[in-house]
C-alpha positions as CSV (number, residue, x, y, z in Angstrom):
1,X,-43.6,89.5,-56.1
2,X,-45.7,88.4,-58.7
3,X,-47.8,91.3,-60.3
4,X,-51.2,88.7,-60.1
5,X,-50.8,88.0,-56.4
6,X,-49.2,91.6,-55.3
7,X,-53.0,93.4,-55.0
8,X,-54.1,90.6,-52.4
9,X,-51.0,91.2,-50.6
10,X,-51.4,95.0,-50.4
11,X,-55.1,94.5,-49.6
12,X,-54.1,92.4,-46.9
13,X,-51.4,95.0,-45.7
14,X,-53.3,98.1,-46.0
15,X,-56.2,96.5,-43.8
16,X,-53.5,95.6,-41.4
17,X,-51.6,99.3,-41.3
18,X,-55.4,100.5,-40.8
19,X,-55.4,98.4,-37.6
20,X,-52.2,99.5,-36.4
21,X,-53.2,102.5,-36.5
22,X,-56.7,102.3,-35.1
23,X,-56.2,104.1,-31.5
24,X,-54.6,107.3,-33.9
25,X,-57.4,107.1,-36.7
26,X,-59.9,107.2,-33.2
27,X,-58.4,110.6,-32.0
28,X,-59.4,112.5,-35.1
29,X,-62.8,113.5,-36.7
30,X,-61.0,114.0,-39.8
31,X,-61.0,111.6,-43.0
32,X,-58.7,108.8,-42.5
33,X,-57.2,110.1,-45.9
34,X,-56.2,113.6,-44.3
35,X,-54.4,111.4,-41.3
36,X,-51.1,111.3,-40.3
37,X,-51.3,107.7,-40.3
38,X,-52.7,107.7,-43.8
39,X,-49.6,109.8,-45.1
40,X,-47.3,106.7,-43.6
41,X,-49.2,104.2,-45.3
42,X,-48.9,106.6,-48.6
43,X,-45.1,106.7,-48.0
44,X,-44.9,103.1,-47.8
45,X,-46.8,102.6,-50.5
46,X,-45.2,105.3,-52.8
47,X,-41.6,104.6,-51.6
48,X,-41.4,100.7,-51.2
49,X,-44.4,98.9,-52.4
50,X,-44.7,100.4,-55.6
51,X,-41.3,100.4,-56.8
52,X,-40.7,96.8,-55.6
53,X,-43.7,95.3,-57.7
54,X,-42.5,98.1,-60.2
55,X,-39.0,96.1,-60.5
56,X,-40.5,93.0,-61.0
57,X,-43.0,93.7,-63.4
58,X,-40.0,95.6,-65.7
59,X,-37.2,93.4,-65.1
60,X,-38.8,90.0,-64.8
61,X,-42.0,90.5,-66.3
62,X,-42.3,87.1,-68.0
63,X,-41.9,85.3,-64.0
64,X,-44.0,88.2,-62.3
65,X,-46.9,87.2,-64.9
66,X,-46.4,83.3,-64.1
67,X,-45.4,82.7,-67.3
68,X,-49.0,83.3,-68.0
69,X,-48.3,85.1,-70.7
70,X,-46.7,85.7,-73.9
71,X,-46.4,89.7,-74.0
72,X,-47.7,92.3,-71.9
73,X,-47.3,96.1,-73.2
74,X,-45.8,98.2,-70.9
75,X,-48.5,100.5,-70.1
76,X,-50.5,97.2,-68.6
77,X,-47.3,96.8,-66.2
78,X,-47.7,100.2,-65.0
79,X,-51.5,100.1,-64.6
80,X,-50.7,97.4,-62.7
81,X,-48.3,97.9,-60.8
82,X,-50.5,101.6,-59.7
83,X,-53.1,99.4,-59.0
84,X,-50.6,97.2,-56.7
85,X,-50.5,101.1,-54.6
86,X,-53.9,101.5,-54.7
87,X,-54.5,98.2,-53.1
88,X,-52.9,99.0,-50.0
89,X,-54.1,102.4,-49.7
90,X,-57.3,101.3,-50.5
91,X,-56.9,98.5,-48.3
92,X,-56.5,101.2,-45.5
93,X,-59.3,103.4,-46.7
94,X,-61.7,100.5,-46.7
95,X,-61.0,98.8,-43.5
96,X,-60.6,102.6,-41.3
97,X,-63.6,103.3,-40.4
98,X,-63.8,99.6,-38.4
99,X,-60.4,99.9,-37.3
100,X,-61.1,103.2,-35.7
101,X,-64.2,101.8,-33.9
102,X,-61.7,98.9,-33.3
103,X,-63.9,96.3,-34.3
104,X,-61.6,93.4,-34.9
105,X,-64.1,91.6,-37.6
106,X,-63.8,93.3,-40.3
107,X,-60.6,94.4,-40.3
108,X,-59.4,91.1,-39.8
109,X,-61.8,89.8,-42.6
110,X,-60.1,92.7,-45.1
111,X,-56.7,91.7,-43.9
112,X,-57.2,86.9,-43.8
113,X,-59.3,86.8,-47.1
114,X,-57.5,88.1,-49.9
115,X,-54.0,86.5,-47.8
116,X,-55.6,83.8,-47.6
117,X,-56.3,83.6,-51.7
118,X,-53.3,84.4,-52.4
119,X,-51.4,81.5,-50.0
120,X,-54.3,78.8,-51.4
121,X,-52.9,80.0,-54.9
122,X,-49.2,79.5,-54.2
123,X,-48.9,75.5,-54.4
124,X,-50.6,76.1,-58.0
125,X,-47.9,78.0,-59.4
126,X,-44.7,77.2,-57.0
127,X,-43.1,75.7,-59.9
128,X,-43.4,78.8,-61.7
129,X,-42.4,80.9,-59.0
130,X,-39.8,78.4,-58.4
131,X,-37.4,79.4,-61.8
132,X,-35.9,82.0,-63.8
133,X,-36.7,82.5,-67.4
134,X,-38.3,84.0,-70.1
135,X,-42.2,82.7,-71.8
136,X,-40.5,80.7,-74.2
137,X,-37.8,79.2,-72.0
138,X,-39.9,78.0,-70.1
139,X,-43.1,76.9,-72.0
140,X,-40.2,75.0,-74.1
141,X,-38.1,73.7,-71.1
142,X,-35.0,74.8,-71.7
143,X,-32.4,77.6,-70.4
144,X,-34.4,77.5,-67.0
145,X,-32.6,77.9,-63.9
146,X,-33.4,77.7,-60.0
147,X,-34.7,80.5,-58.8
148,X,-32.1,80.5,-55.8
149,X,-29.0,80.7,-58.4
150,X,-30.4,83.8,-60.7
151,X,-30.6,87.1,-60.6
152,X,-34.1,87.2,-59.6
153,X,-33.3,85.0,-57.1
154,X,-31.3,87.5,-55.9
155,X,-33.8,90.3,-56.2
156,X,-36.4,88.2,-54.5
157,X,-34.2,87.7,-51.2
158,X,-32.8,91.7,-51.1
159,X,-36.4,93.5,-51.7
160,X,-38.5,90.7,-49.6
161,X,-35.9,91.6,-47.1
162,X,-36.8,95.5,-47.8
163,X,-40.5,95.0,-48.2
164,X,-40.4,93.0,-44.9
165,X,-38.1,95.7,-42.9
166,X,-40.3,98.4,-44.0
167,X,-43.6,97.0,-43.3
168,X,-41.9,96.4,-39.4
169,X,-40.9,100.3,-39.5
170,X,-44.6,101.4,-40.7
171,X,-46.5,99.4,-38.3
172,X,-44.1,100.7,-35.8
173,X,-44.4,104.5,-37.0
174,X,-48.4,103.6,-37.2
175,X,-48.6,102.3,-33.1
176,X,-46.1,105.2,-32.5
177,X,-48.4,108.2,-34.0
178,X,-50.3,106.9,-31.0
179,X,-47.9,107.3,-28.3
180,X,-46.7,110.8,-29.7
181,X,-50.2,112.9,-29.0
C-alpha cells in the first residue's frame, strides 16, 4: 500500500477494531491500552500491518511514494512506516472510549473520514498506482510495466490477501474476547 495513503487506512481500521471490540472494552475499568483487545490490535499491528507497509516502502519505495518523489532516505521510510503502526493503534486508542459507551457516531466518524480521503484520493493517482517502475522510469515514460504483470503486482495481490485475512481473524478474535468472559 502506498506509504501516503497507509496512515488513513490504519486510522480507519484501528477505529473499527475499537468497535469490534466495544462490548470487551465495556467490561473493564481498565485503560483500553492495558486490554486484551488492545494487545490484539498491537499484534495486528506489530505482525501484519507494519511489516506489509514496511515491504513496500523498502522494496518499491519509488510506487509506495507515488512517484512523488525523487529520493527518500531510509530513516524517513521507517518513521513512516512506525507511524503507519501508530495509526491503527492510535486509531483504537482514540475512538475507545466511544466505542466502549457504544456510541456509533464517533466511531464511525474516526473509522468513514480518513477512508473516505483516502478513496476520494485514489482516482488522482490510479495511474500511478496502476504501474511498476522506478522515479525516473516513469517521470520519463519508459521501462514501465502493468502493475498486474510485475513483481509488485504480485506483492500487491499476496499481502492485500494477508492484510485482508488478518483484519477478518482480528475482528473475529476482537467480537470473540467478548464471548470468552
Amino acid at each position: 500500500m502506498p506509504i501516503i495513503l497507509v496512515h488513513l487506512v490504519g486510522l480507519s481500521l484501528g477505529a473499527t477494531f475499537a468497535w469490534a471490540a466495544g462490548p470487551e472494552l465495556a467490561r473493564s475499568e481498565k485503560p483500553a491500552a492495558l486490554t486484551p483487545a488492545f494487545a490484539v490490535v498491537a499484534a495486528f499491528t506489530a505482525f501484519v500491518w507494519v511489516p506489509v507497509g514496511g515491504y513496500f516502502a523498502i522494496f518499491h519505495g519509488d510506487w509506495s511514494y507515488l512517484y512523488l518523489v525523487a529520493q527518500h532516505p531510509s530513516a524517513i521510510d521507517l518513521a513512516l512506516v512506525v507511524l503507519s503502526g501508530a495509526c491503527v493503534v492510535g486509531g483504537f486508542l482514540a475512538t475507545a472510549k466511544a466505542a466502549r459507551k457504544r456510541r456509533l457516531g464517533p466511531v464511525l466518524a474516526a473509522a468513514a473520514l480518513p477512508a473516505t480521503i483516502a478513496l476520494a484520493g485514489l482516482p488522482f493517482v490510479l495511474r500511478r498506482l496502476s504501474v511498476s517502475a522506478t522515479y525516473s522510469q516513469f517521470h520519463g515514460d519508459f521501462g514501465t510495466q502493468p502493475i498486474g504483470s510485475s513483481l509488485l503486482g504480485k506483492g500487491v495481490l499476496v499481502l492485500g490477501a494477508l492484510v485482508a485475512l488478518a483484519t477478518v481473524w482480528t475482528m473475529r478474535a476482537l467480537t470473540r474476547l467478548t464471548s470468552a468472559a
